[in-house]
Each structure stands twice: as structure tokens, then as C-alpha cells.
C-alpha positions as CSV (number, residue, x, y, z in Angstrom):
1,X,118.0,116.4,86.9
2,X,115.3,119.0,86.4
3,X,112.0,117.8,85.6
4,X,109.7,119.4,84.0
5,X,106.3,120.5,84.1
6,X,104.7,117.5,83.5
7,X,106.8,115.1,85.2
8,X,107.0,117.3,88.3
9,X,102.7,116.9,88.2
10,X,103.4,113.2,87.7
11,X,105.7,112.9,90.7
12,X,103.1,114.8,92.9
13,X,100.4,112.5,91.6
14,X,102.2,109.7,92.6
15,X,103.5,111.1,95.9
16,X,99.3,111.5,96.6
17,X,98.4,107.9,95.5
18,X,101.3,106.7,97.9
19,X,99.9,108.7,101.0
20,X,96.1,107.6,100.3
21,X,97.4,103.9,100.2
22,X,99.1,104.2,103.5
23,X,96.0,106.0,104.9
24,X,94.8,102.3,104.9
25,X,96.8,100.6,107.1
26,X,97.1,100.9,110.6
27,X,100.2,100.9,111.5
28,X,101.0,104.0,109.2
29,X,98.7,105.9,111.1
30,X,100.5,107.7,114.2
31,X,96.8,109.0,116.0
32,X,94.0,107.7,116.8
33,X,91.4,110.6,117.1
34,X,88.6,111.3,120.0
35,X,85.9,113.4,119.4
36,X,83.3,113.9,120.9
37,X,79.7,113.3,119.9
38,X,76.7,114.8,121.3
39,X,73.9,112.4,121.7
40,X,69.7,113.4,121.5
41,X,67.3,111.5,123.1
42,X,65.7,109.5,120.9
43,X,67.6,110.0,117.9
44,X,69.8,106.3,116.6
45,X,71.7,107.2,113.7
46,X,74.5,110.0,113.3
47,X,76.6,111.7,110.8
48,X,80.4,112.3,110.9
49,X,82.3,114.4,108.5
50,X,82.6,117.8,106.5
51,X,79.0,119.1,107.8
52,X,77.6,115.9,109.6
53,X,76.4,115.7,112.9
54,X,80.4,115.4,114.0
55,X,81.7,117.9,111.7
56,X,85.1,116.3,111.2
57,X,87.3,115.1,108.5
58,X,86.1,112.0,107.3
59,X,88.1,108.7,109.4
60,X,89.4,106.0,107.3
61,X,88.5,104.1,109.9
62,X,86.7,103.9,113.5
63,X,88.5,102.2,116.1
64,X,87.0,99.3,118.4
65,X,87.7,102.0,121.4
66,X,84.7,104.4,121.6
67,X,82.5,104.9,124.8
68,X,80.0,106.6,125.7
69,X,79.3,109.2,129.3
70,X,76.2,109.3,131.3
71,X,76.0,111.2,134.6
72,X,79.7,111.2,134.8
73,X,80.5,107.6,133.9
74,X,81.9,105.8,130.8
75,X,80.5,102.7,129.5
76,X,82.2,101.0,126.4
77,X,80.7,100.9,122.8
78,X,81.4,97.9,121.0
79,X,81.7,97.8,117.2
80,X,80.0,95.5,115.0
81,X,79.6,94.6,111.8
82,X,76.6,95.0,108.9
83,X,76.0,91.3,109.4
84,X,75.4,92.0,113.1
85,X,73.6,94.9,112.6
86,X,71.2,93.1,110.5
87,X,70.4,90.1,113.0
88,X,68.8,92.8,115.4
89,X,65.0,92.4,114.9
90,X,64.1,95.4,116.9
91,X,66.5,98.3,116.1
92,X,64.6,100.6,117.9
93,X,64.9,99.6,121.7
94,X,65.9,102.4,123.8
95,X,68.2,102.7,126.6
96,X,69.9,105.1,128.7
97,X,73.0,103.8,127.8
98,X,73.8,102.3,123.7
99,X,76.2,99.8,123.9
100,X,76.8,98.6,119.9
101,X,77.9,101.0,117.3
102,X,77.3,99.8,113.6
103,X,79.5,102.4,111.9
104,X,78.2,102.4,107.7
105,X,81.4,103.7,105.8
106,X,80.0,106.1,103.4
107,X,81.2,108.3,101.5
108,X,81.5,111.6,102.0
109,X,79.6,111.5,105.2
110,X,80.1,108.1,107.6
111,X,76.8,106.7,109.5
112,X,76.9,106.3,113.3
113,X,74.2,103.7,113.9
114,X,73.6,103.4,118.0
115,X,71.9,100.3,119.2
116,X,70.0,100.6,122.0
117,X,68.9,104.2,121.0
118,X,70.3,106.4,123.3
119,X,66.6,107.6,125.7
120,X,68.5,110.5,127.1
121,X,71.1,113.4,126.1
122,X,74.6,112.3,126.4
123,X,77.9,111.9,124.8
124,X,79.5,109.9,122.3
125,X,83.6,109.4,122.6
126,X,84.3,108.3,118.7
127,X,88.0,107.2,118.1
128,X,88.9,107.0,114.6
129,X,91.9,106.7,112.1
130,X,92.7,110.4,110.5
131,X,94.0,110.5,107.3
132,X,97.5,111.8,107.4
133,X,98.4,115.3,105.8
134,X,98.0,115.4,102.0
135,X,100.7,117.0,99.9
136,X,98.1,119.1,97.4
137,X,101.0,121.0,95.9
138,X,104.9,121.1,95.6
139,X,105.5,123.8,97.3
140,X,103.2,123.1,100.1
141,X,105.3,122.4,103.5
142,X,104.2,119.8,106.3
143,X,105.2,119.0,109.9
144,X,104.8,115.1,110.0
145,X,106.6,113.1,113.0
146,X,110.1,111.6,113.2
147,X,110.6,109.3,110.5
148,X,108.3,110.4,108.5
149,X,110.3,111.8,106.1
150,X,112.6,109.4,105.2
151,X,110.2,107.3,104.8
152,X,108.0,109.4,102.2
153,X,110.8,110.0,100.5
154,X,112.6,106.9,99.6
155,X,109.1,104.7,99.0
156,X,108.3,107.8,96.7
157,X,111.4,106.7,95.0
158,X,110.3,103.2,94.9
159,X,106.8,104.4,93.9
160,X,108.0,106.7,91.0
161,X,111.2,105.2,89.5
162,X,109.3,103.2,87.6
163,X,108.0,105.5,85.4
164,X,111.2,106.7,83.6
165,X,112.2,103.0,83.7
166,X,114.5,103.2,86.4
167,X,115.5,100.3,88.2
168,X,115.6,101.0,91.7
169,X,119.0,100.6,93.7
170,X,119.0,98.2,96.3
171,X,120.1,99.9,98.5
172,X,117.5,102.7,98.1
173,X,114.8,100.0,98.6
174,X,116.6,98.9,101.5
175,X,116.4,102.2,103.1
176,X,112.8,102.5,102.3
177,X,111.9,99.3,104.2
178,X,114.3,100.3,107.6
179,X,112.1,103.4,107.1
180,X,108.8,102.4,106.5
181,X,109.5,99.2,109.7
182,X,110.3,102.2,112.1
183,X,107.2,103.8,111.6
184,X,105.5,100.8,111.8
185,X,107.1,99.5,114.9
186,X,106.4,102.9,116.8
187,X,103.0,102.9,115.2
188,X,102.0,99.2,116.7
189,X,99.9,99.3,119.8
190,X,101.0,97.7,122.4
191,X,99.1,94.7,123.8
192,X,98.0,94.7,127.0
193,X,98.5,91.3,129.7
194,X,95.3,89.7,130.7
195,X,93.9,87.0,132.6
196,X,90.8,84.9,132.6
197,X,88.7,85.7,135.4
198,X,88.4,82.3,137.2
199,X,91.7,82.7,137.7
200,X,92.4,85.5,139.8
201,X,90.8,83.7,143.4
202,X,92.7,80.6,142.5
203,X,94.4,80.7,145.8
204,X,94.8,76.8,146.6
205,X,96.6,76.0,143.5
206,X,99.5,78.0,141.6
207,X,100.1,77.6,137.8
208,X,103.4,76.2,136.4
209,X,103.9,77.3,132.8
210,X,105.8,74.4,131.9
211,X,103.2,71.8,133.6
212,X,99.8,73.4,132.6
């Protein structure tokens, strides 16, 4: 059918609430950013966004996998949270090299808060969630990765069948969710083997997984 004015505003609409909501979980999100952020000595807190100190699109999120470089070497920057943030009593320690990064989610412009403060020039290695494309028209035209577009398209059918009181076939829904599970599973990162420590000189003994 055609739709009209209106209901074609109302399908875009609802296409851009559907994107913004998938913006928020990981594993919708097919990159995870790096930029780089240049460090002054001295200075603890940092913008990032559309005119901040990292002029970037705003992230939806920062992920627990930025670093920092010094004369050539990386050294990892661990994320905390506003409760940790608050329990340091003396914020203003420096060091040649921070090693906790309290990220403050504002809005439009996100706070990079560096603990110790960074003594000496440097870099900063953020990696952050991007939001993916935005559809601000209907005739704009995007390059997404495989799967994306079955999957946009049949959850917008979920997403905007309701509106004219249309029950959704099954086997529409049943498409979305193959769709939206692809994405997902390519999306997932991969976890990575470890071991504890102690027991990589354990050469005496040798571990039995079905005795301990």
C-alpha cells in the first residue's frame, strides 16, 4: 500500500527510535572505536565529542580497553566507576603514567577524568561504542554490514505494525529474531583462555579436570 505523508514521517520516526534503542546494547554494535587522545602535562580532565578536547561523535559508551603511550610503551587504563572515583581523597596525584579513567557520561560532551594526572605529554588510546548510522530521511541511503539489513527491516516491521493494528505474522517475527541473533552472534567478542598465575610453574604436579 502507499502511505502517505504522515504515516511515511511515522514509519521514519519509528525506524530512528528502533536504531537509538539498539545503539544501547553491545552486541548490536559491530566497532569498537580507537582514537587517540592527546594528553597535557598537568591537565586531569578531558572532553570528547562535537568540539571537545577529542573532537568526535559522542560514544554511547567507552569500552574497558583504553591505554595509554609513553616513550613508546602502552600501559593499560582501567575504567571505574563514580563510586570509585569518589573514594580517591587526593585526585590530584600526578604521574608519568594515569592508570584509572572515570569516564562522566554527559551530554553533549562526555568527561575523561585521568587519575593519576598525567605529569608529562602523552597519549590517550580511548575505545568507545559509536552509534550506528542514523536514517535522518527516507531517501537517505546507507552502507551498513551484512545482515544488517534484514535485520532493520523486519524488527521495523515488528516495531511499526502496531500502529495500524496489525498483528504481526509469525513468521515475520521469526525472521526478525534469526536476524537480529546473527548480528548478535558476529557481534559477541570472543573470550579469551586464561590461567591463574601460580599455575604456570606447576611442574611437579599436572591437573586432571575430572579430579580437581
Amino acid at each position: 500500500e502507499t502511505l502517505d505523508d504522515d504515516e511515511e514521517q511515522d514509519g521514519l520516526a519509528a525506524l530512528q527510535g528502533m536504531i537509538d534503542s539498539w545503539n544501547t546494547e553491545r552486541l548490536y554494535v559491530y566497532q569498537i572505536l580507537q582514537e587517540t587522545l592527546t594528553l597535557v602535562a598537568a591537565q586531569q580532565t578531558y572532553t570528547m565529542g562535537s568540539g571537545g578536547d577529542l573532537n568526535t561523535t559522542r560514544p554511547v559508551r567507552i569500552d574497558d580497553s583504553c591505554f595509554t603511550r609513553f616513550n613508546s610503551v602502552d600501559f593499560p587504563l582501567r575504567l571505574i566507576d563514580n563510586q570509585a572515583w569518589n573514594a580517591i581523597p587526593y585526585k590530584t596525584v600526578q604521574s608519568n603514567v594515569p592508570m584509572w579513567l572515570y569516564a562522566d557520561m554527559q551530554n553533549p560532551l562526555v568527561r575523561l577524568n585521568l587519575y593519576p594526572v598525567p605529569s608529562a605529554a602523552g597519549s590517550a588510546y580511548i575505545q568507545s561504542w559509536k552509534q550506528l548510522q542514523a536514517f535522518t530521511a527516507l531517501t537517505d541511503v546507507l552502507v551498513l554490514p551484512p545482515g544488517y539489513k534484514r535485520a532493520i527491516e523486519y524488527s521495523l516491521a515488528e516495531e511499526y505494525g502496531p500502529e495500524f493494528g496489525v498483528e504481526i505474522p509469525q513468521i515475520v517475527q521469526k525472521i526478525a529474531v534469526k536476524a537480529r541473533s546473527n548480528i548478535k552472534r558476529i557481534n559477541a567478542p570472543q573470550n579469551v583462555m586464561r590461567s591463574e598465575v601460580g599455575y604456570m610453574n606447576r611442574s611437579r604436579f599436572a591437573d586432571n579436570i575430572y579430579q580437581g
